[in-house]
C-alpha positions as a printed Julia matrix, in Angstrom:
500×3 Matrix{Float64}:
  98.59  106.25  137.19
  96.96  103.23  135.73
  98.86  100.78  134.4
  97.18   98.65  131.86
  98.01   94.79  131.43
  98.05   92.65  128.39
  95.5    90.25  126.66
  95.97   86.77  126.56
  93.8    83.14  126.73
  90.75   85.51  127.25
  92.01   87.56  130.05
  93.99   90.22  131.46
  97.19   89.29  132.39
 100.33   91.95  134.39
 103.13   91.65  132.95
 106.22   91.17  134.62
 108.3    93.65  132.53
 110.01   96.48  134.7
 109.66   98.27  131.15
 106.72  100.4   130.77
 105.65  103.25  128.4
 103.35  106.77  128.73
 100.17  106.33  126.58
  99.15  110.65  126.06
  96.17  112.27  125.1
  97.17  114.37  122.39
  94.31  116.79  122.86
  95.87  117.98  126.01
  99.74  116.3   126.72
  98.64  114.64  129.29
  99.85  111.0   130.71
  96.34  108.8   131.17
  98.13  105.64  131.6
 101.44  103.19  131.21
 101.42  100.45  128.72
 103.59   97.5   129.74
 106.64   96.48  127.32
 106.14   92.92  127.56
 108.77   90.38  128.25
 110.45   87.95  125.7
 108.88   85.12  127.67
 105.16   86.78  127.91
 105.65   87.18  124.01
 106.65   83.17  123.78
 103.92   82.41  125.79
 101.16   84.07  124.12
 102.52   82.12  120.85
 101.76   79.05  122.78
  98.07   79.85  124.03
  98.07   80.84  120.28
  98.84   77.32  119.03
  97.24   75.61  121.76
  93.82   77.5   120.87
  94.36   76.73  117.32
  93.4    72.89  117.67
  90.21   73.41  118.33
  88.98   76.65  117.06
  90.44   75.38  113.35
  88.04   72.56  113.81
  84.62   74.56  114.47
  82.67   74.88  111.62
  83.01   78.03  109.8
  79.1    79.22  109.85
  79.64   78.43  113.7
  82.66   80.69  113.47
  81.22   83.25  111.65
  78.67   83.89  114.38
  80.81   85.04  116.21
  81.16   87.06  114.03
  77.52   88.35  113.81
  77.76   89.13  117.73
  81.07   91.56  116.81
  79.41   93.52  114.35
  76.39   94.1   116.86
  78.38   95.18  119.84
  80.88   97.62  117.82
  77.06   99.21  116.45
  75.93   98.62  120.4
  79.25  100.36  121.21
  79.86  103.16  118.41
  79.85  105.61  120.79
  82.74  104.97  123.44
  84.84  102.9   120.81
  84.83  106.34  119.09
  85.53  108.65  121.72
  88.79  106.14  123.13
  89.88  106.41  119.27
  89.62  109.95  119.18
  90.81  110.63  122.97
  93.84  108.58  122.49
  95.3   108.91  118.79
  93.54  112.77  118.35
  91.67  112.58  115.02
  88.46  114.35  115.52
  85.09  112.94  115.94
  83.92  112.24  112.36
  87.35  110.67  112.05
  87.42  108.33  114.71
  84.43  107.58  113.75
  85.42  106.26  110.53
  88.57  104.61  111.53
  85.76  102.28  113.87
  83.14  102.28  110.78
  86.16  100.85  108.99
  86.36   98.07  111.84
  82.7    97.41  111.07
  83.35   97.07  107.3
  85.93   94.74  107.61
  84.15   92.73  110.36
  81.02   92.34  108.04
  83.36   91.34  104.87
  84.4    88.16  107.15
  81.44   87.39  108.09
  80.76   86.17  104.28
  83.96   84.16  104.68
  81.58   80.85  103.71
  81.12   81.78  100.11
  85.07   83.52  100.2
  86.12   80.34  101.5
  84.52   77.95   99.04
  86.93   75.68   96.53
  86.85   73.99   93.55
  85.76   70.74   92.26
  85.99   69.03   88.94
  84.54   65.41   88.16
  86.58   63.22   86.01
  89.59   64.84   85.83
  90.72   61.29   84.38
  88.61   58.67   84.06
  87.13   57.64   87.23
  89.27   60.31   89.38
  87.41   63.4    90.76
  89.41   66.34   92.43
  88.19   69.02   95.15
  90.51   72.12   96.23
  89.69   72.76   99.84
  90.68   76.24  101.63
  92.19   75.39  105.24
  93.58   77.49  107.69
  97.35   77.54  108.32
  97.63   78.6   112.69
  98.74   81.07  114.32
  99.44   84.7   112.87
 100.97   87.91  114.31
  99.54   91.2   113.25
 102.3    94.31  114.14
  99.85   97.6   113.83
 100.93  101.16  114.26
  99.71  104.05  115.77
  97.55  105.37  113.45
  93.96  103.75  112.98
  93.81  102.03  116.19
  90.82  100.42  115.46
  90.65   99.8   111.35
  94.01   97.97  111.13
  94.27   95.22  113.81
  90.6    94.63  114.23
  88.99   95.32  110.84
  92.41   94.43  108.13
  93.89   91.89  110.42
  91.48   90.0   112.69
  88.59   89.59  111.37
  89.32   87.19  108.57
  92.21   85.7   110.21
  89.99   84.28  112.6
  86.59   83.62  110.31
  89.2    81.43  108.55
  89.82   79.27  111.65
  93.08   80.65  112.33
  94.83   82.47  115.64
  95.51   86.06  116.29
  98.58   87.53  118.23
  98.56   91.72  118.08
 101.51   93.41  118.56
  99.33   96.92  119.12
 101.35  100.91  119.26
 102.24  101.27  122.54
 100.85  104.64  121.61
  97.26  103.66  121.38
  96.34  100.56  123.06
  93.14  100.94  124.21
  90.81  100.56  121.68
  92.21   97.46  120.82
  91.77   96.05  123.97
  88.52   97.16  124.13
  87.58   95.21  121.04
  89.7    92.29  122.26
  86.53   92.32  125.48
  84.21   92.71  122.76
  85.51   89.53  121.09
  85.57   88.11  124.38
  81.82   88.68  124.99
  80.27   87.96  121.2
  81.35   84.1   122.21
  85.14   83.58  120.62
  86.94   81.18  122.61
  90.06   82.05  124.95
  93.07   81.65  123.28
  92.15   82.54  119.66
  92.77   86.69  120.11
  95.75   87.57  121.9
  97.24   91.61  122.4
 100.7    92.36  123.46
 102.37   95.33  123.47
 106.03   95.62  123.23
 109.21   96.44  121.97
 111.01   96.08  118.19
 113.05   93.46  119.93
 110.66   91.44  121.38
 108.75   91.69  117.84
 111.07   90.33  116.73
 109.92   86.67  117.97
 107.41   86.58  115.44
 109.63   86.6   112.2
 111.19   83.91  113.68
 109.04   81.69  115.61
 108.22   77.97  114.74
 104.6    78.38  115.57
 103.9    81.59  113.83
 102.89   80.64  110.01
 102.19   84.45  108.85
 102.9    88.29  109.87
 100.65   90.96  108.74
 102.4    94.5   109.13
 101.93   97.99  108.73
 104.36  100.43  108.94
 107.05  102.2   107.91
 109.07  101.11  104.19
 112.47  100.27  105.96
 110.68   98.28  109.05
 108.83   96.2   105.99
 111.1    95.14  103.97
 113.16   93.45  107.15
 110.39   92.03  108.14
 109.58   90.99  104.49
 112.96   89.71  104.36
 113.3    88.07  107.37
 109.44   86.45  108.26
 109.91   84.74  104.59
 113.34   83.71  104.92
 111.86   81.54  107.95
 109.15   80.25  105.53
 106.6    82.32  107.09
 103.71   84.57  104.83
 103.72   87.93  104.96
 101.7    90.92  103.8
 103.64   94.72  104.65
 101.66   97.18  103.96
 104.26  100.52  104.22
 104.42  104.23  103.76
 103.73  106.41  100.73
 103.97  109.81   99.28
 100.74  109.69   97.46
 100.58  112.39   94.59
  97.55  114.0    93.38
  98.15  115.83   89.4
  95.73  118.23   88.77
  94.7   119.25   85.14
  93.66  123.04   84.17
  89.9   121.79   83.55
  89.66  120.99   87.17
  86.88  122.92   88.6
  89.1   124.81   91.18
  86.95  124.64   94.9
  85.56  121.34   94.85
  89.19  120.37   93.5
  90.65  122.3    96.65
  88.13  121.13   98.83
  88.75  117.45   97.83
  92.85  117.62   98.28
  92.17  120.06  102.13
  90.64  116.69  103.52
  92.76  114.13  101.71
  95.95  116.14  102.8
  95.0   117.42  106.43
  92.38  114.68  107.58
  93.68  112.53  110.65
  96.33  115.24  110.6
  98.14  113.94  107.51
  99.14  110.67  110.0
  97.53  108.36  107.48
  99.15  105.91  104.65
  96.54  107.43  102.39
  96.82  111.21  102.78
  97.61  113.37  100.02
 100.82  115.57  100.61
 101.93  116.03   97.3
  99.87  117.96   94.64
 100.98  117.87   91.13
  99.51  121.05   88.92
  99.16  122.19   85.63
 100.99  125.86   85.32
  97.82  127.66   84.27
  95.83  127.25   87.51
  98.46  126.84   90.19
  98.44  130.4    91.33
  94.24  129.76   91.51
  93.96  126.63   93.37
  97.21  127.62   95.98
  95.25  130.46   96.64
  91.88  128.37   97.55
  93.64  125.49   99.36
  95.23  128.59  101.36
  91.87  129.89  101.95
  89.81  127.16  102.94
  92.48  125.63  105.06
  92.49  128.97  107.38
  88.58  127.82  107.63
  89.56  124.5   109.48
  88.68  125.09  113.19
  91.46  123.54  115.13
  90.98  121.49  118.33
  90.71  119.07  120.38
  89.55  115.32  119.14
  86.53  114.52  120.64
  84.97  118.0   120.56
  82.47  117.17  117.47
  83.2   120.8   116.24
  86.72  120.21  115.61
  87.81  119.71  111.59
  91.8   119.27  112.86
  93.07  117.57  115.55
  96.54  117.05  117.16
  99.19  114.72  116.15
  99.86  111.04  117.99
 103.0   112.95  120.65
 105.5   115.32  121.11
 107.84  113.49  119.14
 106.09  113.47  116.36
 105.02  116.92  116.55
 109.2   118.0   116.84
 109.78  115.63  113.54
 107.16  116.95  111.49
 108.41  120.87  112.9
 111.94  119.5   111.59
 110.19  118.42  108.24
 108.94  122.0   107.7
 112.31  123.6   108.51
 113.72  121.72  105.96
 111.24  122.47  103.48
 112.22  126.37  103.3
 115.59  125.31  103.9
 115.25  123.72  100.95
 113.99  126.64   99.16
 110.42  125.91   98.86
 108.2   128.64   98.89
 105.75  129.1   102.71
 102.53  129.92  101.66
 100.67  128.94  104.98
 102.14  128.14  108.26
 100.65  125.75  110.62
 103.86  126.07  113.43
 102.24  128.78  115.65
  98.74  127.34  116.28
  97.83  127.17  120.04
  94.26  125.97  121.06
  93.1   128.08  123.97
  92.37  125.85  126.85
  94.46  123.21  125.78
  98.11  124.71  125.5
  99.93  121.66  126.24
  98.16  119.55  123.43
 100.12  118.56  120.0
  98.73  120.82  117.37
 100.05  121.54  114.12
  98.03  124.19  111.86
  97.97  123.0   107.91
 101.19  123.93  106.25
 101.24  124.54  102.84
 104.59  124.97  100.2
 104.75  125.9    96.89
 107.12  125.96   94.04
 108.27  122.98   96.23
 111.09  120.9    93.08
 111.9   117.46   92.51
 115.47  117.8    94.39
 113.48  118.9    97.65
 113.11  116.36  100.14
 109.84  117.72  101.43
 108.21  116.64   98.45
 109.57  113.08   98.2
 109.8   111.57  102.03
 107.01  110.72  104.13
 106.11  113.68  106.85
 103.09  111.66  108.27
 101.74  115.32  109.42
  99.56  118.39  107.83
 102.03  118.91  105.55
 100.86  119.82  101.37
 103.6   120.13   99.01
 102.64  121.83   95.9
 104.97  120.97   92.59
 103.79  122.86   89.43
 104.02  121.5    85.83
 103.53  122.0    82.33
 101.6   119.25   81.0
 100.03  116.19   82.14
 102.68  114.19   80.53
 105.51  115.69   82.88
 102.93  115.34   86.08
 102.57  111.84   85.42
 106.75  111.11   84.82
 107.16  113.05   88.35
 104.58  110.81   90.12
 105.77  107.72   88.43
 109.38  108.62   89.83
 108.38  108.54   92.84
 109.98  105.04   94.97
 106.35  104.9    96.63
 102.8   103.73   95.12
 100.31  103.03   97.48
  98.12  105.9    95.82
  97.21  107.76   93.34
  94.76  110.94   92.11
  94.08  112.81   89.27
  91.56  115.6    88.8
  90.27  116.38   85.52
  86.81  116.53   83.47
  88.88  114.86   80.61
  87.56  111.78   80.03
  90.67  110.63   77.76
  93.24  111.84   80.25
  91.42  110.45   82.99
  91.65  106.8    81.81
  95.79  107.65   80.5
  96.55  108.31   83.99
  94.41  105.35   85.42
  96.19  103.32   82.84
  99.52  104.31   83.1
 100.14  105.5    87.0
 102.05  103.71   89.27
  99.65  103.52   92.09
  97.96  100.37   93.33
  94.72  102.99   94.64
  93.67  105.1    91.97
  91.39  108.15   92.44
  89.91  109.59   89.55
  88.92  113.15   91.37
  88.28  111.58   94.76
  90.98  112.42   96.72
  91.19  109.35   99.03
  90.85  106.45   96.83
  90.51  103.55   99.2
  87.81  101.03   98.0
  85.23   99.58  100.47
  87.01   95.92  102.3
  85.44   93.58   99.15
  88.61   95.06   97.1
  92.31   94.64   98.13
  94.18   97.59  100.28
  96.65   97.09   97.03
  99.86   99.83   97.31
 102.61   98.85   94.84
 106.3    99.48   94.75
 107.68  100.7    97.93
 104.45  101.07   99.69
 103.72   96.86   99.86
 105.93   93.7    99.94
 104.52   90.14   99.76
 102.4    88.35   97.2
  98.47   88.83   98.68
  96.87   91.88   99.8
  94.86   92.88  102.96
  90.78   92.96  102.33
  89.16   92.12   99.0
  89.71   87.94   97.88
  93.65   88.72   98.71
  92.66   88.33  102.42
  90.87   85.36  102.71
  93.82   83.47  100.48
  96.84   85.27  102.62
  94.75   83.39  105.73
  94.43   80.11  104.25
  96.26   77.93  102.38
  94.9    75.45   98.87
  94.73   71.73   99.83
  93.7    69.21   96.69
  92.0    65.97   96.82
  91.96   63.47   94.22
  90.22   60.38   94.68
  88.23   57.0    92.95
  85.74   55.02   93.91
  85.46   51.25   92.61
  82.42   49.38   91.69
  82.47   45.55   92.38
  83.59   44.7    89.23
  86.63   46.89   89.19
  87.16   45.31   93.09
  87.73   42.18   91.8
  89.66   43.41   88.51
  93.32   43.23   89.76
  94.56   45.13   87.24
  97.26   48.09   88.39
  95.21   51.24   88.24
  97.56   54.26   87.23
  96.82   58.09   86.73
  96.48   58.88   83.24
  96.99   62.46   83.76
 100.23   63.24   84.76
 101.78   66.5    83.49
């Protein structure tokens, strides 16, 4: 069994950790290779090549930088391809999905690589007689990036590193244990497009030895995704030790659907935001908010065109679902469904019994669908990060809106309607930092902010958009006058007349 090694100072390094974890192929249950819970020590260490790389890569120019850069974005187009197949092979979303989570890599990649006119500052001439001031934007050090499971390649290297190092900073990635690989295999990419040893670092670990970074002298920033209660300690914690932080956390995004919704392309559009990546996605749609009239029409097509899904494995380019990350998972979101007609809530479609001929031992889940599902049901209210729809029905748009509004999360939002007036009420008034206005999936392209509200984000700056180049750099003014020969000689005591 291979056992696969760390990244650090531009190299692969074996860790001495006795600790080591089972990385699966979810398409099959299979064990292709153990993933090394690094040390305390190896986790200290990489800090320091961290720093150490710091003093000089914060003091290359940043067109030099961004070349860099340039040589990424070729060799992910170069290597579209296999980065897509180790996505797919090792977290299980199908083809057209893994290729997106690495097209999402590219995007962000490309939005650094204008980092020169992101990172430009201010300037004003006589802001007092004589005096003349210029904001600069400088990099802070080294930052830790903790990434979960689920887009393997999007997160760390298209959210996270990409602009942390166009802005002359350091990268250490804490990476899932669960899918390493592509992540490494961008960190040889980096390697190879010319970015100096030292400046992108991968670990993979444990909680505890995460830990280090909330605490750690040298690290000035953590960027996290994950779950709401792992967020706010590290929220808590990271800035109690003056440290900036940006975490990005669950959700139980709702969609409300109005009566004018034209009813297939309507279920169409909720099918992919609710089942795609197998529901294991910050920005699926498991909730489904609809008006009386047409619930008994649109359950009935969701039903019907979810049965059409062809279920199998990930990197067969036929596939429309995939499995989920592990068997663990696949047992919690089972649980989750028990609950849910435990709970009362009415089974329309069952997704428990699927088994994919040839590949038995893989972790498939068919789409599940309840209805009638209530406000006191958990199953309608709690993250199930699986392909899970929970269907709530309504009489009017204003009660749709007060149920999705009482929700604790807001990292999304959709509303389908051909009402132009109800359309821009919701946009207006929903809680939700994403709003779709019938598009199901309403993240923007990486020049806007990933921007969740409530329970689904603490800090102060978002990831992507003008958020992530000031979370990666920090405002540095410069005032300053210049004498003529006269005014040399003139020993007068020069003062600033501006003072606030």
């Amino acid at each position: 069994m291979e056992k696969l090694r760390y990244f650090a100072g531009g190299s692969y390094r074996e860790s001495k950790t006795e600790i080591f974890n089972e990385v699966y192929n979810p398409s099959t249950g299979e064990v292709t290779a153990m993933v090394p819970c690094c040390t305390k020590e190896e986790v200290e260490e990489v800090i320091g090549i961290a720093k150490e790389a710091y003093e000089s890569w914060s003091r290359v120019p940043i067109v030099k930088r961004v070349k860099v850069l340039y040589n990424v974005r070729r060799l992910i187009e170069e290597n579209m391809e296999e980065l897509t197949y180790l996505v797919a092979q090792e977290h299980g979303k199908v083809w057209s999905e893994a290729e997106g989570d690495v097209l999402k890599a590219l995007e962000g990649t490309e939005l650094a690589i204008s980092a020169p006119s992101l990172i430009m500052g201010e300037s004003m001439m006589d802001t007092s007689t004589g005096f003349d001031t210029v904001l600069y934007r400088e990099s802070l050090g080294v930052f830790a990036g903790i990434v979960p499971f689920n887009f393997p390649a999007m997160i760390p290297m298209g959210w996270m590193t990409p602009m942390c190092v166009a802005a002359g900073n350091t990268m250490v990635l804490k990476v899932s244990s669960s899918t390493p690989r592509t992540a490494l295999r961008f960190a040889e990419i980096y390697k190879e497009a010319g970015l100096p040893d030292g400046v992108l670092n991968i670990v993979t670990c444990s909680r505890k030895e995460a830990e280090i970074f909330l605490t750690h002298p040298d690290v000035k920033g953590i960027s996290f995704v994950g779950t709401t209660a792992v967020g706010k300690h590290i929220y808590s914690t990271a800035a109690a030790h003056g440290k900036r932080v940006q975490a990005l956390c669950e959700a139980k995004n709702h969609a409300l659907v109005l009566k004018d919704a034209p009813i297939a392309r309507t279920a169409a559009g909720i099918i992919n935001s609710a089942f795609g990546c197998a529901g294991e996605r910050c920005m699926a749609l498991p909730v489904v908010v609809v008006e009386e009239e047409i619930a008994d029409a649109l359950t009935a097509k969701i039903v019907e065109l979810s049965k059409d899904l062809k279920i199998g494995p990930a990197y067969d380019k036929t596939s429309g679902l995939g499995p989920v990350i592990n068997e663990k998972h696949q047992q919690s979101i089972l649980k989750w469904i028990q609950k849910g007609i435990d709970e009362g809530a009415r089974l329309v479609l069952d997704g428990r019994e699927v088994k994919v001929e040839g590949y038995e031992n893989g972790y498939y889940l068919g789409p599940t669908v309840f209805d009638h599902v209530t406000e006191e049901m958990t199953v309608g209210a709690q993250e199930i990060f699986g392909p899970v729809l929970c269907i709530k029905r309504v009489k009017s748009f204003e009660e749709g809106l007060e149920i999705m509004n009482n929700n604790p999360f807001a990292n999304g939002s959709v509303i389908f309607t051909q009402n132009g007036h109800y359309a821009r009420e919701f946009s207006r008034r929903t809680h939700g930092g994403m709003v779709g206005v019938n598009v199901g999936i309403p993240v923007p392209i990486g020049v806007f902010p990933f921007a969740g509200h409530k329970d689904s984000f603490f800090g102060d700056l978002h990831c992507l958009g003008k958020d992530g180049i000031k979370f990666y750099t920090e405002t540095k003014c410069v005032t300053s006058r210049w004498f003529d020969e006269e005014e040399k000689k003139n020993t007068k005591v020069s003062t600033w007349d501006g003072t606030i």
